[in-house]
Each structure stands twice: as C-alpha cells, then as structure tokens.
C-alpha positions as CSV (number, residue, x, y, z in Angstrom):
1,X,22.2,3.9,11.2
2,X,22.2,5.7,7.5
3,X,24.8,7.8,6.2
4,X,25.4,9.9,3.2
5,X,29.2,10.1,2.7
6,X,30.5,10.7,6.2
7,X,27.3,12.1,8.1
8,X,23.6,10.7,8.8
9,X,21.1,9.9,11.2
10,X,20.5,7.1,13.7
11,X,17.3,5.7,14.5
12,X,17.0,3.8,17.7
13,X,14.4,1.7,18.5
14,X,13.6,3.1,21.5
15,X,12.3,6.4,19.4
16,X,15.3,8.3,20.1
17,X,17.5,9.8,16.8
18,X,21.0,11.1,16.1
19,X,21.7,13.5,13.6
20,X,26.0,13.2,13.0
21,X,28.4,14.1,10.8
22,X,31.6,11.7,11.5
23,X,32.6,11.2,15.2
24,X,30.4,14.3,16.1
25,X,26.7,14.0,17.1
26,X,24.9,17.5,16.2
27,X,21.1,16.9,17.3
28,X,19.2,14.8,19.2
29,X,15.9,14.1,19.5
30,X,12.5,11.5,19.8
31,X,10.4,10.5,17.0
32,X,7.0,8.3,16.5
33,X,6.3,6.6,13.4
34,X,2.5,5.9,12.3
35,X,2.7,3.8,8.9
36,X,4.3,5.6,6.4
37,X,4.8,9.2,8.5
38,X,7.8,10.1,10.7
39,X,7.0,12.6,13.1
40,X,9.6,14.1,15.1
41,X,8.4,15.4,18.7
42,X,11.5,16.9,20.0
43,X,15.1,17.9,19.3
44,X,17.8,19.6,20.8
45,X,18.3,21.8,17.8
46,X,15.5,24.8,19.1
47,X,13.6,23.5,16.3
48,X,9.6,23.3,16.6
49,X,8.8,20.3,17.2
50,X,5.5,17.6,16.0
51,X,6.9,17.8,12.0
52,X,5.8,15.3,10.1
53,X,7.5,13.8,6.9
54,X,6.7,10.7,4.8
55,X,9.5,8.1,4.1
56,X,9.8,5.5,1.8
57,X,11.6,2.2,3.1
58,X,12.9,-0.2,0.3
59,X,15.2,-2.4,2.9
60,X,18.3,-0.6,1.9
61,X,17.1,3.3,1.2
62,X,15.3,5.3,3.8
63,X,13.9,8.8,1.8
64,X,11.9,11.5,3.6
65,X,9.9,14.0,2.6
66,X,7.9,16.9,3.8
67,X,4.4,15.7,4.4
68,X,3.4,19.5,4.5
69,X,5.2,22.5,3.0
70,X,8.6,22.3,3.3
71,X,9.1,26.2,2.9
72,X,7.3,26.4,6.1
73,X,10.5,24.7,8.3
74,X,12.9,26.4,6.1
75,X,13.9,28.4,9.1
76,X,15.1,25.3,10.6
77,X,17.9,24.7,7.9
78,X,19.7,21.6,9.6
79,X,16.6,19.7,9.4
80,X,15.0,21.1,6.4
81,X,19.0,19.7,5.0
82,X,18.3,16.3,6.6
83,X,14.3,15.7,5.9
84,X,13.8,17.7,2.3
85,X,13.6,14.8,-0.2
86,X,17.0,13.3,1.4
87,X,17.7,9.6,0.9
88,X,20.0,7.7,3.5
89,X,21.1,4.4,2.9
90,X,21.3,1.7,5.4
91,X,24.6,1.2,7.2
92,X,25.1,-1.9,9.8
C-alpha cells in the first residue's frame, strides 16, 4: 500500500490495484510490470486501458510518470491525478 495524506493505491501481488481515498475504494483494476514500466490493462473507471507509465522505486517512494504524452489521457482525470509525476510513499 502507498498513500498521500489519506488516499493512495494498493498494489497486490497478484496484479490487481486499488485506487482509495480513506475507507472508500474508487477504481479497480490489473496491471503488468516489465522492468521499469507499469502498464495498467484494465480498470473499472471506463478508462482505456494498456497505459504505460515509468516508476522509480527507491524502497520507500514509488513515482510514476507518463511514459508517453500525458496530455493524451488527460481525459481520464482520476488517473492522469494518480499517474502524472505522483509519488506515493510506502505504507505497511
């Protein structure tokens, strides 16, 4: 799990992810990783789907960014929020 403040994103081993914001999950989804790109092949947020980002892992801060153009998603404004250049830190 990694929040920022009150909200954030799980990651589950299994490929599965939670987007939440306290007590209240908002998306769900599956995602692959291949080295350094996250690519997220579905959600439940309507969103297209097969977006790939690049994160950066230091053991305590997770940060994604758009591997492509992130004007291109834009349209998808809860994951362009979560994905553009967004750093989570690592909650147990």
């Amino acid at each position: 799990k990694a929040n920022s403040m009150n909200s954030g994103i799980e990651l589950k081993d299994d490929g599965s992810f939670s987007v939440f914001a306290g007590d209240t999950t908002l998306i769900t989804g599956t995602y692959k990783v291949d080295g350094n790109v996250f690519t997220e092949t579905s959600n439940t947020g309507g969103c297209s789907t097969n977006v790939d980002f690049n994160y950066t892992f230091d053991g305590k801060n997770l940060t994604f960014n758009y591997a492509g153009n992130p004007e291109d998603d834009a349209d998808c404004t809860g994951r362009y929020a979560d994905f553009n250049n967004v750093t989570y830190t690592l909650q147990k």
